[in-house]
NUPA-869469 format. One line per 5 residues: their letters; for each residue x, y negated, z of N, C-alpha, C. Coordinates in steps of 0.02 Angstrom, whole numbers, plus 50000, padded with zeros to 5 digits. Layout:
A> X/Y/Z/X/Y/Z/X/Y/Z | ...;
***
This chain:
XXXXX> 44775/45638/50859/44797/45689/50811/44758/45679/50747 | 44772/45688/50704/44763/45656/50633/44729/45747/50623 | 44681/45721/50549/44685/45808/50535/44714/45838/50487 | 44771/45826/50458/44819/45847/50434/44872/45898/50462 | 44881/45867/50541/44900/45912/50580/44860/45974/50602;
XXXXX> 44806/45953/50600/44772/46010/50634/44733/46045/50583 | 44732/46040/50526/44723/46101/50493/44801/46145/50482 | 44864/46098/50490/44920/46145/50476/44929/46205/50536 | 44888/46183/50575/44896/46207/50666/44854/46281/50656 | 44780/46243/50632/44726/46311/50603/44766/46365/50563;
XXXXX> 44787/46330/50506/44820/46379/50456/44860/46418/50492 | 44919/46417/50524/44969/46438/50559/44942/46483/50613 | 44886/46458/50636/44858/46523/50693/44818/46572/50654 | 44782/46545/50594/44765/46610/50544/44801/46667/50527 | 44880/46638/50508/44915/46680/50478/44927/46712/50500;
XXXXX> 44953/46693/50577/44991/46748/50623/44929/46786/50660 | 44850/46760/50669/44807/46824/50715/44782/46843/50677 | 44778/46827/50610/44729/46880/50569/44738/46937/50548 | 44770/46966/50567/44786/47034/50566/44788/47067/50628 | 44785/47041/50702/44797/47067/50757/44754/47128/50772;
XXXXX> 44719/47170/50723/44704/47222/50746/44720/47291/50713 | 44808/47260/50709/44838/47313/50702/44858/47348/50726 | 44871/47416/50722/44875/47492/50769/44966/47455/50799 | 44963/47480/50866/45030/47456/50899/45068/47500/50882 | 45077/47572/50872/45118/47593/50866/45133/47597/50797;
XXXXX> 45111/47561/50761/45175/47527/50695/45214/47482/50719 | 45213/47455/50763/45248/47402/50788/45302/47380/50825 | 45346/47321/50806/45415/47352/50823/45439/47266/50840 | 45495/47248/50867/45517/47181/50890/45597/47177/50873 | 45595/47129/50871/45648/47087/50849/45654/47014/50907;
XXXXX> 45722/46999/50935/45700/46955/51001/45716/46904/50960 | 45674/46821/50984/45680/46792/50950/45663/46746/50994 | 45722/46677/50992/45729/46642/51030/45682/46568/50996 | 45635/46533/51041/45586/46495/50998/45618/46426/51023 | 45667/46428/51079/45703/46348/51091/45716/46354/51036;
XXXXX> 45740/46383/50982/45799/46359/50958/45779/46357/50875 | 45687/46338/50864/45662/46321/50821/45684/46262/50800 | 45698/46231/50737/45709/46151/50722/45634/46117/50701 | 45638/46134/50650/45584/46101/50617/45524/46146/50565 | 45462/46158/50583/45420/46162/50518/45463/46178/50432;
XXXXX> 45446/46212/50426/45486/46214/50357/45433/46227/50272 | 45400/46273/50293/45340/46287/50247/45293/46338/50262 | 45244/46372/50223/45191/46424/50225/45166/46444/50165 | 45149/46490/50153/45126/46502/50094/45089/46583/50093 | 45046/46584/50037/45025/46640/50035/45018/46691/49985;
XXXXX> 45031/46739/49971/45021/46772/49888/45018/46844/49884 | 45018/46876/49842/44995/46930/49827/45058/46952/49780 | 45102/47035/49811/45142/47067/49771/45121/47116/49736 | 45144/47123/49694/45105/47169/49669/45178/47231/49622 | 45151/47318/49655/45205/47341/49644/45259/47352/49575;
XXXXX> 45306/47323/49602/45373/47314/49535/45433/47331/49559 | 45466/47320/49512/45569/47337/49532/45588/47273/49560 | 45555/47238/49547/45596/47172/49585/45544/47129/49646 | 45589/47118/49692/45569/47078/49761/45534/47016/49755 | 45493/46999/49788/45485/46919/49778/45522/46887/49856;
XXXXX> 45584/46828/49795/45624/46806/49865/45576/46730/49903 | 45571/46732/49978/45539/46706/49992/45598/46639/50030 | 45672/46660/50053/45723/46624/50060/45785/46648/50025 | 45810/46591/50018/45854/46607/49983/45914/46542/49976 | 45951/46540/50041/45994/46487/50051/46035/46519/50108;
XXXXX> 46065/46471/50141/46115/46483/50180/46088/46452/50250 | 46055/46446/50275/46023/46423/50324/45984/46487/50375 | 45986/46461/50446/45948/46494/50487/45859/46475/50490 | 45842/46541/50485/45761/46538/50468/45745/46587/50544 | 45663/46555/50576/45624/46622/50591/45568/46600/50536;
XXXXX> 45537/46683/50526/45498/46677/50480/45434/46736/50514 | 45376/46713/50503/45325/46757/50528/45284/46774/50477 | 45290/46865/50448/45257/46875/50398/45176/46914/50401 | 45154/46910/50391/45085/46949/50400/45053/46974/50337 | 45039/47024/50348/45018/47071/50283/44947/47086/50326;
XXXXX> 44900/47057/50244/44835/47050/50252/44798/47106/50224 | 44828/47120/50166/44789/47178/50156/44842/47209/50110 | 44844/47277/50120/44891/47319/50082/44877/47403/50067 | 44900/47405/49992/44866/47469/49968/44928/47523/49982 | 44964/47490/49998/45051/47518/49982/45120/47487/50046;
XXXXX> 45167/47525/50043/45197/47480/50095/45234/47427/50064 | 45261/47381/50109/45287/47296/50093/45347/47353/50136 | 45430/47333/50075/45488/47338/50096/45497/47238/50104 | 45549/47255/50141/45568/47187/50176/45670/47196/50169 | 45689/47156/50128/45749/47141/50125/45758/47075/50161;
XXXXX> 45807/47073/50231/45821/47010/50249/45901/47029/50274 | 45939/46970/50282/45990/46964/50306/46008/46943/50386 | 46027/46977/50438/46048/46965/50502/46079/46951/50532 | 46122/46945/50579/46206/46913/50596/46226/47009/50581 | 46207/47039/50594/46245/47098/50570/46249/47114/50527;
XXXXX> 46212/47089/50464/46224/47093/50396/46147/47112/50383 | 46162/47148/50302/46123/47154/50257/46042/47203/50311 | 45967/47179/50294/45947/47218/50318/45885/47252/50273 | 45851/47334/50294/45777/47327/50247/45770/47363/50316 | 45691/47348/50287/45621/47367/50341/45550/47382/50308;
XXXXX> 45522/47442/50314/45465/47451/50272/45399/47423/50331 | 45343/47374/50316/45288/47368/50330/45218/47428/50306 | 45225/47462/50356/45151/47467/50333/45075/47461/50365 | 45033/47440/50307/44947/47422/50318/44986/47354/50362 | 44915/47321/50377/44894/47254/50381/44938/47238/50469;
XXXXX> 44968/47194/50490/45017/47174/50540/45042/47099/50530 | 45080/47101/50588/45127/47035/50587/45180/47049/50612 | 45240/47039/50588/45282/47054/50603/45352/46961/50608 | 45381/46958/50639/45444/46896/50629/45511/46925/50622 | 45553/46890/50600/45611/46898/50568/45654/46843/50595;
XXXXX> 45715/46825/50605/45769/46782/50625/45829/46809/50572 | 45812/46756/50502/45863/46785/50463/45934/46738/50458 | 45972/46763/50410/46012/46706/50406/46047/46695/50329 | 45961/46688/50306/45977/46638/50230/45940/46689/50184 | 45911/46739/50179/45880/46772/50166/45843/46828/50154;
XXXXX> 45766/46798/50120/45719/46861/50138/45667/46875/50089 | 45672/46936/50052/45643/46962/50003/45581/47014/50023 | 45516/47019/49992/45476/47055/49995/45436/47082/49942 | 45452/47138/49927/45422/47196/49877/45382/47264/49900 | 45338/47232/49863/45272/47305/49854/45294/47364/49812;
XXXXX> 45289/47404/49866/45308/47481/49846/45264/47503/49784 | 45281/47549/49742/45237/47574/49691/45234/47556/49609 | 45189/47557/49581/45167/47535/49532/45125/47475/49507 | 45114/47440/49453/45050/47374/49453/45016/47399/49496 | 44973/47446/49501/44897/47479/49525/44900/47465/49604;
XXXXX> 44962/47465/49649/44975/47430/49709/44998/47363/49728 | 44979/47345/49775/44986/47273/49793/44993/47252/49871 | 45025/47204/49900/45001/47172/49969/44999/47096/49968 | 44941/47077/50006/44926/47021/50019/44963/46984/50065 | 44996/46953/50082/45038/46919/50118/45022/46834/50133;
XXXXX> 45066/46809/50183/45042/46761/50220/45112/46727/50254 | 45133/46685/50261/45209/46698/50282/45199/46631/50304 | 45265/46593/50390/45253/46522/50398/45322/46532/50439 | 45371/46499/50376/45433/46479/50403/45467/46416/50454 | 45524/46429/50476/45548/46384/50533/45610/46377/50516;
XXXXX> 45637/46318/50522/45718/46313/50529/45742/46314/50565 | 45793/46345/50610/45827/46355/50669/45883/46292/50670 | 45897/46280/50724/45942/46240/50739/46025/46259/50731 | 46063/46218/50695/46143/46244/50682/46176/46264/50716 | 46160/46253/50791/46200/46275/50843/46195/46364/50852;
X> 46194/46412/50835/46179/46472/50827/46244/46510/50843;
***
């Protein structure tokens, strides 16, 4: 194993446990089938900060799972994504992880004013066409 891989391996287990000591009963599921992951797709990390407009994180026509984790937050993270049932939102709040199985896109905006913000962490997947 090269370490290219295995810092992408580190990163990826950062994103998703660093928050694991979040209160459970914010917590909520979505079933999500992991055969039917394709490929690695990206990760990234950033900071919203509250406005009228979303930051889109997909935005195509393709099947995604996506695992978001909110690191630190003054305010709640709304979550615009799309589902086989259509259009969806979901409010996050305080620090969690939450996944998504969208289909082509997914927007995330900090509730509030500048003076609020969330830290975010996100590590997408491409699902396989067969769906």
């Amino acid at each position: 194993m090269t370490i290219k891989p295995l810092i992408r391996v580190a990163t990826t287990l950062a994103l998703l446990c660093g928050s694991a000591p979040f209160q459970s009963q914010n917590a909520s599921a979505q079933v999500i089938d992991f055969s039917k992951i394709d490929t690695f797709e990206s990760m990234g990390t950033g900071t919203q900060r509250g406005a009228p407009r979303p930051k889109t994180i997909i935005d195509d026509a393709e099947w995604h799972t996506i695992f978001i984790t909110i690191l630190e937050s003054d305010t709640e993270a709304k979550v615009y994504w799309r589902s086989t049932e259509g259009d969806q939102t979901t409010l996050i709040q305080g620090p969690g992880v939450q996944a998504f199985q969208t289909a082509g896109e997914f927007k995330l905006q900090a509730l509030g004013d500048a003076n609020h913000s969330v830290k975010y962490g996100y590590v997408l997947f491409r699902l396989r066409h067969n769906q």
